[in-house]
DSSP file (Angstrom, degrees, kcal/mol; ACC not computed):
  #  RESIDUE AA STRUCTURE BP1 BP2  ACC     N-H-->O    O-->H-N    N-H-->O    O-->H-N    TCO  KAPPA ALPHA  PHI   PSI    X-CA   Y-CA   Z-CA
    1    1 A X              0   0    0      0, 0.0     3,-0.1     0, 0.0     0, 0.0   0.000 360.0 360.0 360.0 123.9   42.7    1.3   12.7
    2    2 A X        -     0   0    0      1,-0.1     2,-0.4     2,-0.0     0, 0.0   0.084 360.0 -93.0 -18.0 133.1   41.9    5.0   11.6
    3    3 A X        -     0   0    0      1,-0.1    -1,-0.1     2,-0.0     3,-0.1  -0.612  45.3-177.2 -68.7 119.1   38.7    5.9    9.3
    4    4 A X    >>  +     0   0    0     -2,-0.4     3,-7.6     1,-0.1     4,-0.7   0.600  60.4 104.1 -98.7 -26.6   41.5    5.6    5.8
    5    5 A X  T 34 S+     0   0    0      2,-0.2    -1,-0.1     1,-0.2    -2,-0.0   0.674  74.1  54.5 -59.9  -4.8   37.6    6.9    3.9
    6    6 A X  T 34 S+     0   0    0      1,-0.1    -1,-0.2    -3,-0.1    52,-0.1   0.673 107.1  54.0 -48.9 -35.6   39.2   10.6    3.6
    7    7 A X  T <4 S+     0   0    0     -3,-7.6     2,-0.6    71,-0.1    -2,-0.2   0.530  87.5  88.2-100.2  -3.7   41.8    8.9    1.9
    8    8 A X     <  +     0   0    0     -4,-0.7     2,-0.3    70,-0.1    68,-0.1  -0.826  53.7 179.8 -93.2 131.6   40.0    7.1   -0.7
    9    9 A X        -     0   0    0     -2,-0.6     2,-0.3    66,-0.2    -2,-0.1  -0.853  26.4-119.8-131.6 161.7   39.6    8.8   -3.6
   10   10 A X     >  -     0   0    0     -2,-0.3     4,-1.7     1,-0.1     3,-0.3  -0.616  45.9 -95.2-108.1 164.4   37.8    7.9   -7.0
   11   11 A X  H  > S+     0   0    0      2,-0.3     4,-1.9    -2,-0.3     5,-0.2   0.790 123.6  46.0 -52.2 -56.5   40.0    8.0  -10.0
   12   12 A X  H  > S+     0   0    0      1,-0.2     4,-2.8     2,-0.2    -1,-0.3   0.975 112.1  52.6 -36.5 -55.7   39.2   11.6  -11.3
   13   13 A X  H  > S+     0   0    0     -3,-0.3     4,-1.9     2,-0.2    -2,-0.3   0.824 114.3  46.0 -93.9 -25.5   39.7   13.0   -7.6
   14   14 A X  H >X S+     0   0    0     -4,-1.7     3,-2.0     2,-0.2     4,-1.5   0.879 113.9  44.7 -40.7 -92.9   43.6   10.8   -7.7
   15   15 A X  H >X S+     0   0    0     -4,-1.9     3,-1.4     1,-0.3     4,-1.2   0.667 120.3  44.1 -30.7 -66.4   44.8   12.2  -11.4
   16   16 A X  H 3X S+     0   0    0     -4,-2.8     4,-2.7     1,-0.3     3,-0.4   0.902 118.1  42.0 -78.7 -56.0   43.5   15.9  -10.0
   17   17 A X  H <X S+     0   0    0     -3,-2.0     4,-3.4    -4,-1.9    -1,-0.3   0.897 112.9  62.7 -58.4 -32.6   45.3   15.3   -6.1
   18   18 A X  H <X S+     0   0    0     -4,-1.5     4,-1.8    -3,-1.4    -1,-0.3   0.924  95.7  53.8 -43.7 -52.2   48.1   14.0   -8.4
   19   19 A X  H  X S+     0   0    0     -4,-1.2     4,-1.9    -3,-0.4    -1,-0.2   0.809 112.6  45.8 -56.8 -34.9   48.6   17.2  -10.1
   20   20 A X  H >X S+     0   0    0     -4,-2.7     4,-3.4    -5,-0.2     3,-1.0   0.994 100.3  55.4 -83.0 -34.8   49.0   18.6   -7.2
   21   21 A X  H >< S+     0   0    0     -4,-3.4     3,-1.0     1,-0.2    -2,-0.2   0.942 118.2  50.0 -38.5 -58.6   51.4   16.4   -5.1
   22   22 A X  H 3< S+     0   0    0     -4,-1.8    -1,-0.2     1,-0.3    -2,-0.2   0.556 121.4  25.9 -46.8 -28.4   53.6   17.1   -8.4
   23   23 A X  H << S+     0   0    0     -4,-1.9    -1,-0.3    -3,-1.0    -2,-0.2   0.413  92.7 169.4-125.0   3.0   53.4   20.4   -8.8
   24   24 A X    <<  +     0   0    0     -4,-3.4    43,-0.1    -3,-1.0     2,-0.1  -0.465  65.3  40.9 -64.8 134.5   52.7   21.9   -4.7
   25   25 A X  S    S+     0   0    0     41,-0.3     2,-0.4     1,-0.3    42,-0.2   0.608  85.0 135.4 -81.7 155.1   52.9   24.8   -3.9
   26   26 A X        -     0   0    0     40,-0.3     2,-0.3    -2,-0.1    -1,-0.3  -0.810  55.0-106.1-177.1 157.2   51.1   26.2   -7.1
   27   27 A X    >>  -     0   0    0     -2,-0.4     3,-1.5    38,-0.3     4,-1.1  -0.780  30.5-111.9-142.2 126.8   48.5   28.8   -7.2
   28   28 A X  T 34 S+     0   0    0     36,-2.1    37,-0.1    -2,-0.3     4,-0.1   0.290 109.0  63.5 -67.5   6.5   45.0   27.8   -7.9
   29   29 A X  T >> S+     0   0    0     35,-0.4     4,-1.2     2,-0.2     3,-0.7   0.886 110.1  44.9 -79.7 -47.7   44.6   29.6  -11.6
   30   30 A X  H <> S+     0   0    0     -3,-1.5     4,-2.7     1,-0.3     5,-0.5   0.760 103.6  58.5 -86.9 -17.6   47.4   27.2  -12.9
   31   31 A X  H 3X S+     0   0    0     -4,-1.1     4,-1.0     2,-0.2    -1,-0.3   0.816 105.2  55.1 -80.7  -7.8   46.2   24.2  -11.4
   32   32 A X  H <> S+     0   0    0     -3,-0.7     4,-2.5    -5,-0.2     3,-0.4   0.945 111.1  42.9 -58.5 -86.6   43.3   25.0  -13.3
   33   33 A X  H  X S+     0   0    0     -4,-1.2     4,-1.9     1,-0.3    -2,-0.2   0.755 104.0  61.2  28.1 -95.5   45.2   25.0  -16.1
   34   34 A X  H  X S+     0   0    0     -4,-2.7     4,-2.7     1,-0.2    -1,-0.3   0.960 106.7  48.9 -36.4 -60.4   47.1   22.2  -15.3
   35   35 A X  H  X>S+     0   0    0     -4,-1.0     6,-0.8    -5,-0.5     5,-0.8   0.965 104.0  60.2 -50.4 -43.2   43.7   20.0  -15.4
   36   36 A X  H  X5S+     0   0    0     -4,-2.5     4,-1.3    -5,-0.3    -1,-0.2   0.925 111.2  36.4 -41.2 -59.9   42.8   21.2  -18.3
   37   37 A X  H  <5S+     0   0    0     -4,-1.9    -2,-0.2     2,-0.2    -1,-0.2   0.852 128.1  34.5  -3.7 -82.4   45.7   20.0  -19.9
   38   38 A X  H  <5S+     0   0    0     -4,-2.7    -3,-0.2     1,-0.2    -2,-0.1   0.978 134.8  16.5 -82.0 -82.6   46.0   16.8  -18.0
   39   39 A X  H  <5S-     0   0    0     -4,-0.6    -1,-0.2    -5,-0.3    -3,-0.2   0.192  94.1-111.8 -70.2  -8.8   42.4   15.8  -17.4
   40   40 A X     << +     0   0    0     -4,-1.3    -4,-0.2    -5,-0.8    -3,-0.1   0.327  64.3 155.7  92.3 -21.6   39.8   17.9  -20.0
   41   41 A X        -     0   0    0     -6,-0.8    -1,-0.2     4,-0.1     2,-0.2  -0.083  38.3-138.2 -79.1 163.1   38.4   19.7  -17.1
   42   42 A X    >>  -     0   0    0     -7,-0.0     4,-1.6     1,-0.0     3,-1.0  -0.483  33.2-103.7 -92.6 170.8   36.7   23.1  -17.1
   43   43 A X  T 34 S+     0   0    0      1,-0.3     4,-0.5     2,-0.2    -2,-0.1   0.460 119.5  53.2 -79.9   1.7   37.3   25.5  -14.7
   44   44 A X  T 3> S+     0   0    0      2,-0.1     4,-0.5     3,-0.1    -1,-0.3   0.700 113.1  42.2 -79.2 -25.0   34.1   24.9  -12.8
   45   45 A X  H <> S+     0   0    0     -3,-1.0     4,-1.3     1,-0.2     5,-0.3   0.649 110.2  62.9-103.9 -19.0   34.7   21.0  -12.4
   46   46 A X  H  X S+     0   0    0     -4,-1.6     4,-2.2     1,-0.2    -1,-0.2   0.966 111.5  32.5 -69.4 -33.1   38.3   21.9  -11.6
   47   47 A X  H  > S+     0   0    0     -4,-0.5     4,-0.5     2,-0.3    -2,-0.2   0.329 115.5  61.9-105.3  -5.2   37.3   23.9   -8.4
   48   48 A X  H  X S+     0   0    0     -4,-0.5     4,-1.9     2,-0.1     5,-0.2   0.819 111.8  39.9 -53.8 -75.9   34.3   21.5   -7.7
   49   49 A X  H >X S+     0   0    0     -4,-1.3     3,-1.3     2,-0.2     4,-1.2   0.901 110.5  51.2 -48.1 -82.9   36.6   19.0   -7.4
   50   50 A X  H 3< S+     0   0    0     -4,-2.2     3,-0.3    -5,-0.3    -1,-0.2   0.730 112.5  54.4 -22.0 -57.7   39.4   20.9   -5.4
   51   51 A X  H >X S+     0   0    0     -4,-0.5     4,-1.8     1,-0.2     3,-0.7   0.830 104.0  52.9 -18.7 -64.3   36.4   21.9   -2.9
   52   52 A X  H <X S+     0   0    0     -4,-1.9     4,-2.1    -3,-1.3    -2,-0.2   0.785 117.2  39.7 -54.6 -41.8   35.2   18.3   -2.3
   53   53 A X  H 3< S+     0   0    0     -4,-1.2     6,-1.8    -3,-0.3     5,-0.5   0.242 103.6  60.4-120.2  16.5   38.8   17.5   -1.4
   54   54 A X  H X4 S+     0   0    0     -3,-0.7     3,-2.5     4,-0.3    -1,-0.2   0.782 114.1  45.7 -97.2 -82.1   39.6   20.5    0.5
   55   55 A X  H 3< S+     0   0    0     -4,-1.8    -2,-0.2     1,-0.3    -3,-0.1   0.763 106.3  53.0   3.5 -84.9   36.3   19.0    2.9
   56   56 A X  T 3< S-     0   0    0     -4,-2.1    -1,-0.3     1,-0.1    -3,-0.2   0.364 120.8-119.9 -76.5  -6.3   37.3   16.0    2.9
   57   57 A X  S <  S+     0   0    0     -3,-2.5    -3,-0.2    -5,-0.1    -2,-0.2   0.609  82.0 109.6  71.8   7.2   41.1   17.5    4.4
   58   58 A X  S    S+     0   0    0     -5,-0.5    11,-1.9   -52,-0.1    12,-0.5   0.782  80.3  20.1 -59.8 -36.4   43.2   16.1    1.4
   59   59 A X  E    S-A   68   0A   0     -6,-1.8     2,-0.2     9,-0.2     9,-0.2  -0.562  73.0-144.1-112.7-179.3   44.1   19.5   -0.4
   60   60 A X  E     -A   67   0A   0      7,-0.7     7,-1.4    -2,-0.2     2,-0.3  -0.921   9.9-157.1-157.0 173.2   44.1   22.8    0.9
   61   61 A X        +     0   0    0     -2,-0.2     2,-0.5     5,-0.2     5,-0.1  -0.939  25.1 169.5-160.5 114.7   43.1   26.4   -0.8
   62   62 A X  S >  S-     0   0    0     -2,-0.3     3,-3.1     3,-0.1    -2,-0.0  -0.968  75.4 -28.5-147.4  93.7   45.1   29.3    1.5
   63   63 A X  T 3  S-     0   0    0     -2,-0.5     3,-0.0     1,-0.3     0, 0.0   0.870 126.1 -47.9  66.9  46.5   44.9   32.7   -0.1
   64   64 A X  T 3  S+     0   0    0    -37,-0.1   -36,-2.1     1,-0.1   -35,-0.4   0.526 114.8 108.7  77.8  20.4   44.7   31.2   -3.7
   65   65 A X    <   -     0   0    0     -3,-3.1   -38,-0.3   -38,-0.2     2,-0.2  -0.785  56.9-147.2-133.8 110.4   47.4   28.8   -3.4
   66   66 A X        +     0   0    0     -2,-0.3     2,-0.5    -5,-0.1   -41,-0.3  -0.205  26.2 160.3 -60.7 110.4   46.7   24.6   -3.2
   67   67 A X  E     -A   60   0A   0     -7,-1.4    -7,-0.7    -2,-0.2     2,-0.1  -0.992  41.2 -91.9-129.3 160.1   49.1   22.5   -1.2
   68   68 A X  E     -A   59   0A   0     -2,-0.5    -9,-0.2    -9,-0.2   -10,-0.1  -0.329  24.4-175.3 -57.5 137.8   48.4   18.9    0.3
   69   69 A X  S    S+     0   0    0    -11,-1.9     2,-0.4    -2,-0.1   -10,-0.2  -0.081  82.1  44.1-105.3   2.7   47.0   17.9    3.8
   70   70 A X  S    S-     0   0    0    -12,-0.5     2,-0.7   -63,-0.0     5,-0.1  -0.922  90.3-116.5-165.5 124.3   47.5   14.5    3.1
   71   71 A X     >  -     0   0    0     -2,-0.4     4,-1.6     1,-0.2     5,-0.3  -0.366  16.1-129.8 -97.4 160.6   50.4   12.7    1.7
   72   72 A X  H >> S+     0   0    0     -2,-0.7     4,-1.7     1,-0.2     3,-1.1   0.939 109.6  55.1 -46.5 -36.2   50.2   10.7   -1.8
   73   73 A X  H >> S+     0   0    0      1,-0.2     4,-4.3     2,-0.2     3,-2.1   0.969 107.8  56.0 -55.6 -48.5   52.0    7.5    0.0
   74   74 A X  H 3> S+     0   0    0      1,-0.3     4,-1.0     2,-0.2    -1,-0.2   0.532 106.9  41.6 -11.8 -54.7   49.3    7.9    2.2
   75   75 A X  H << S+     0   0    0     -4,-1.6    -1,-0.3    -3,-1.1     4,-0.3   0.500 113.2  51.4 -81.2 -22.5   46.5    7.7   -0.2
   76   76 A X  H XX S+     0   0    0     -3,-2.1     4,-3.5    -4,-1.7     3,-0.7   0.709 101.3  61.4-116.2 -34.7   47.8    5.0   -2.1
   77   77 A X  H 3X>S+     0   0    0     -4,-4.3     4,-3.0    -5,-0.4     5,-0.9   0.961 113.4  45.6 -57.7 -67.5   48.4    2.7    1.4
   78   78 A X  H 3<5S+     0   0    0     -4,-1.0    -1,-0.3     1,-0.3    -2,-0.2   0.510 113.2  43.3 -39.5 -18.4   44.4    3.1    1.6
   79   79 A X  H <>5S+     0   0    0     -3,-0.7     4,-0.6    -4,-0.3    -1,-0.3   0.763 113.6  50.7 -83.4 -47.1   43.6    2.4   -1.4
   80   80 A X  H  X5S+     0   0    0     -4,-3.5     4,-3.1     1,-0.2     3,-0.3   0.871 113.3  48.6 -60.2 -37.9   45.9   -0.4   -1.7
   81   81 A X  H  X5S+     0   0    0     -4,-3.0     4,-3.8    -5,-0.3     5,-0.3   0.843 109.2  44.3 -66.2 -38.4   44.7   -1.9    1.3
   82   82 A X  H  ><S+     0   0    0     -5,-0.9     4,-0.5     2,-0.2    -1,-0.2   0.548 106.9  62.1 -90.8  19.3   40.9   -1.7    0.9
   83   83 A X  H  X>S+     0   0    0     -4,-0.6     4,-1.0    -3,-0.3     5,-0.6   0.793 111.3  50.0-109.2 -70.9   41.7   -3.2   -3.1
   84   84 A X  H  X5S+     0   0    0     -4,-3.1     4,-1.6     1,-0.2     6,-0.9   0.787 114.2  38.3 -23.3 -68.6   43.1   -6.2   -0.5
   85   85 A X  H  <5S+     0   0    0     -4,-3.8    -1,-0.2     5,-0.3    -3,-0.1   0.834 115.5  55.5 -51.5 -48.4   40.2   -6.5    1.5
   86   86 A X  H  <5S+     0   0    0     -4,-0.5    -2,-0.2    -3,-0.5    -1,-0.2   0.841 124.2  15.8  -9.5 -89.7   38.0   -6.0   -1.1
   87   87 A X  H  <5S+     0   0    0     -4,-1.0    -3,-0.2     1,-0.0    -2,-0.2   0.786 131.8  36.9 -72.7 -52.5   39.0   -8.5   -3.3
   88   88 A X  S  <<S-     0   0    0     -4,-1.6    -3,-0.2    -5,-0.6    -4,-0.1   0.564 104.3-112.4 -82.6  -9.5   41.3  -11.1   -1.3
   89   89 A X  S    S-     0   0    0     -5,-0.5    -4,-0.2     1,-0.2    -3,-0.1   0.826  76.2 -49.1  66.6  22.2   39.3  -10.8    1.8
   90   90 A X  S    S+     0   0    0     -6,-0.9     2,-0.9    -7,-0.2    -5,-0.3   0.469 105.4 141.9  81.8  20.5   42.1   -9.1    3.6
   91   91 A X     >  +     0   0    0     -7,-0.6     4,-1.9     1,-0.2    -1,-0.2  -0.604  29.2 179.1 -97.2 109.2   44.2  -11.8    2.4
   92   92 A X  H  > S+     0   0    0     -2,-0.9     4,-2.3     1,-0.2     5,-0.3   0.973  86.4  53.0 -71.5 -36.3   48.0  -10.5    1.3
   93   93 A X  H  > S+     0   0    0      1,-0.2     4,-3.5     2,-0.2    -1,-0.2   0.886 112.2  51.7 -64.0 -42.3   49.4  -13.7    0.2
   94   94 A X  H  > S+     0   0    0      2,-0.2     4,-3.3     3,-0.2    -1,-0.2   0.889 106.6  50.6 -47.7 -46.9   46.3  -13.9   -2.0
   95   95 A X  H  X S+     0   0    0     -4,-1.9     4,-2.1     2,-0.2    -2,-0.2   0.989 112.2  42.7 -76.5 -62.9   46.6  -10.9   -3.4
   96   96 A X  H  X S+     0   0    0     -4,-2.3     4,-2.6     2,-0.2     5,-0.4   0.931 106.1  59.9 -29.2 -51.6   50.2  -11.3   -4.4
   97   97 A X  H  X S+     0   0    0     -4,-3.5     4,-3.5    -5,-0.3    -2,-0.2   0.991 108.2  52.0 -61.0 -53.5   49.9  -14.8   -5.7
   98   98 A X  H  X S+     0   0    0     -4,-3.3     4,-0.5     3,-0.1    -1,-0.2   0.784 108.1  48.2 -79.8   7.4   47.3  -13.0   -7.9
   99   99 A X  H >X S+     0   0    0     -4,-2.1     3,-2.3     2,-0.2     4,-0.9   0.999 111.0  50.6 -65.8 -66.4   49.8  -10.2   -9.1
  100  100 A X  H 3< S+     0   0    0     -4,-2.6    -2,-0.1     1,-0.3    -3,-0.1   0.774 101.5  64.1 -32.1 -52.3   52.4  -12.7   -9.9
  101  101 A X  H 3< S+     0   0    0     -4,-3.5    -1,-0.3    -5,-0.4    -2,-0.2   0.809 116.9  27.8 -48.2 -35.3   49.9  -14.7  -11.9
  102  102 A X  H << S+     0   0    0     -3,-2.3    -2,-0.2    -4,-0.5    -1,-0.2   0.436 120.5  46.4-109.4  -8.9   49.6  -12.1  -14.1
  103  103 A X     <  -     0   0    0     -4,-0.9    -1,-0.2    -5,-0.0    -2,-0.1  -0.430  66.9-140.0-135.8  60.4   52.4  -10.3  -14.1
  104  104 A X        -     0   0    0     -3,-0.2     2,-0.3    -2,-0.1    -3,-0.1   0.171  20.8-148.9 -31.1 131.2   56.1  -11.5  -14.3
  105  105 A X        -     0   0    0     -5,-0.0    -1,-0.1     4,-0.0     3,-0.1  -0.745  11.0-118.6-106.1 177.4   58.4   -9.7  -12.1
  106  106 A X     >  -     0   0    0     -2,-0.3     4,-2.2     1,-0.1     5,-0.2  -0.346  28.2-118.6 -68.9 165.1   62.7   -8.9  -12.7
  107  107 A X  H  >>S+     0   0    0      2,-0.2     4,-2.9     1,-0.1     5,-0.5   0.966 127.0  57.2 -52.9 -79.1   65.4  -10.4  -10.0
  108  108 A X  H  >5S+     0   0    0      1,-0.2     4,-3.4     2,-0.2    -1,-0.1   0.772 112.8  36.2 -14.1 -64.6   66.0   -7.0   -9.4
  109  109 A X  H  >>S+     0   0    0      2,-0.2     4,-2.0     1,-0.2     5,-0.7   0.979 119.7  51.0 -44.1 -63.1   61.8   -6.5   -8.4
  110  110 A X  H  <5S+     0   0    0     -4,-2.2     4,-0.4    -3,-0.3    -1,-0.2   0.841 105.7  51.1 -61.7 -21.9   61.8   -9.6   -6.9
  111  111 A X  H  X5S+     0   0    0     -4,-2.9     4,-2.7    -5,-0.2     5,-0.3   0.875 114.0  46.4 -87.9 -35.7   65.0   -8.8   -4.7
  112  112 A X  H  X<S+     0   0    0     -4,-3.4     4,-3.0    -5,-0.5     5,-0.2   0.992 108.9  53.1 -66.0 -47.6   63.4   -5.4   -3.4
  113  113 A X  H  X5S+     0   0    0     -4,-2.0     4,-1.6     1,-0.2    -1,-0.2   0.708 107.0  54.6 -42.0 -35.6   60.1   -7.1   -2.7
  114  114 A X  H  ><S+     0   0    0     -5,-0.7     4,-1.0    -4,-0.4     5,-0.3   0.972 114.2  42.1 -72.6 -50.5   62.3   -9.8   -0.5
  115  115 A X  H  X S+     0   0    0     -4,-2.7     4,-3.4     1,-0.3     3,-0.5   0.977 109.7  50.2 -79.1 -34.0   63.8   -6.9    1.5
  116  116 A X  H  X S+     0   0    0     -4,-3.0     4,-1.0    -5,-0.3    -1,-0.3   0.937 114.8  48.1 -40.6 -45.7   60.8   -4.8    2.0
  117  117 A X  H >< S+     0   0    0     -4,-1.6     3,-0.8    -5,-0.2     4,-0.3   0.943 117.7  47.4 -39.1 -54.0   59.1   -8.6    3.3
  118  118 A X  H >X S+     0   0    0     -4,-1.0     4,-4.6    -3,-0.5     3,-1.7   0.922 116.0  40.5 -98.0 -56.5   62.4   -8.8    5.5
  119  119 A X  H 3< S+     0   0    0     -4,-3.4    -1,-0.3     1,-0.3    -2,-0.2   0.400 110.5  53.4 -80.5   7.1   62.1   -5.4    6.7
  120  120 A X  T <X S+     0   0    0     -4,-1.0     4,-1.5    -3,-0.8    -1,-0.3   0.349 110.5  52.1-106.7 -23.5   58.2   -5.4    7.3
  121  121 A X  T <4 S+     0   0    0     -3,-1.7    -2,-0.2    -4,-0.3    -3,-0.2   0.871 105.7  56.7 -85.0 -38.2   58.6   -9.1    9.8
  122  122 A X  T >< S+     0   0    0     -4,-4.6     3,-0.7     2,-0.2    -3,-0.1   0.861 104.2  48.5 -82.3 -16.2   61.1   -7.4   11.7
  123  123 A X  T 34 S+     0   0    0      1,-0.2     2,-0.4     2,-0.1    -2,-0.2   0.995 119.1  44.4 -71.3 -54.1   58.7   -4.4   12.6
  124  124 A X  T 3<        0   0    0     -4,-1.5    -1,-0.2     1,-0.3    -2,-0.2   0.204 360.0 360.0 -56.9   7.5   56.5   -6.9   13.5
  125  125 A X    <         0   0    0     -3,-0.7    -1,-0.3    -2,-0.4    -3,-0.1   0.032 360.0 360.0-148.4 360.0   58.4   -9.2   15.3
């Protein structure tokens, strides 16, 4: 498996990649802006941050305007996976049984979750 650690991001450096997935292409005075808003930040921590993740090949900063290098599903499979490994010990069945424990789901939920299973064995199989 690919090095995913580009794609883990701490919580701040999500909400701030968020803004952009949501709002790209957007020009890097209004995602300033935009952070303020959404997150508190100043315009120094906004463009600290945006830097770091520039680096790291998640964002990019072209002539004063941020789009994505890296897409959000992307980020969220890495994350989701190393909160598996993490905790369950790579175990998925673990990890579900403890979502379930805590969390009822609808028929509806429960019926997507079957085909997505269905349709994840038959790539594997």
């Amino acid at each position: 498996m690919a090095d995913m650690t580009p794609l883990r991001l701490a919580e701040g450096e999500y909400r701030f990649a968020c803004l952009v997935w949501d709002n790209e292409p957007l020009p890097s005075g209004q995602l300033v802006q935009l952070a303020a808003a959404a997150l508190g930040w100043k315009k120094s921590t906004t463009y600290t941050v945006l830097k770091k993740l520039c680096e790291r090949g998640v964002l990019q900063n072209q002539g004063g305007t941020v789009t994505s290098r890296v897409a959000k599903a992307a980020v969220q499979c890495a994350e989701s996976a190393a909160i598996v490994d993490k905790t369950f010990g790579g175990s998925l069945p673990r990890f579900v049984a403890a979502f379930l424990s805590a969390k009822p789901i609808s028929d509806a939920e429960a019926a997507e979750i079957r085909a997505l299973l269905d349709a994840a064995h038959r790539e594997e199989g």
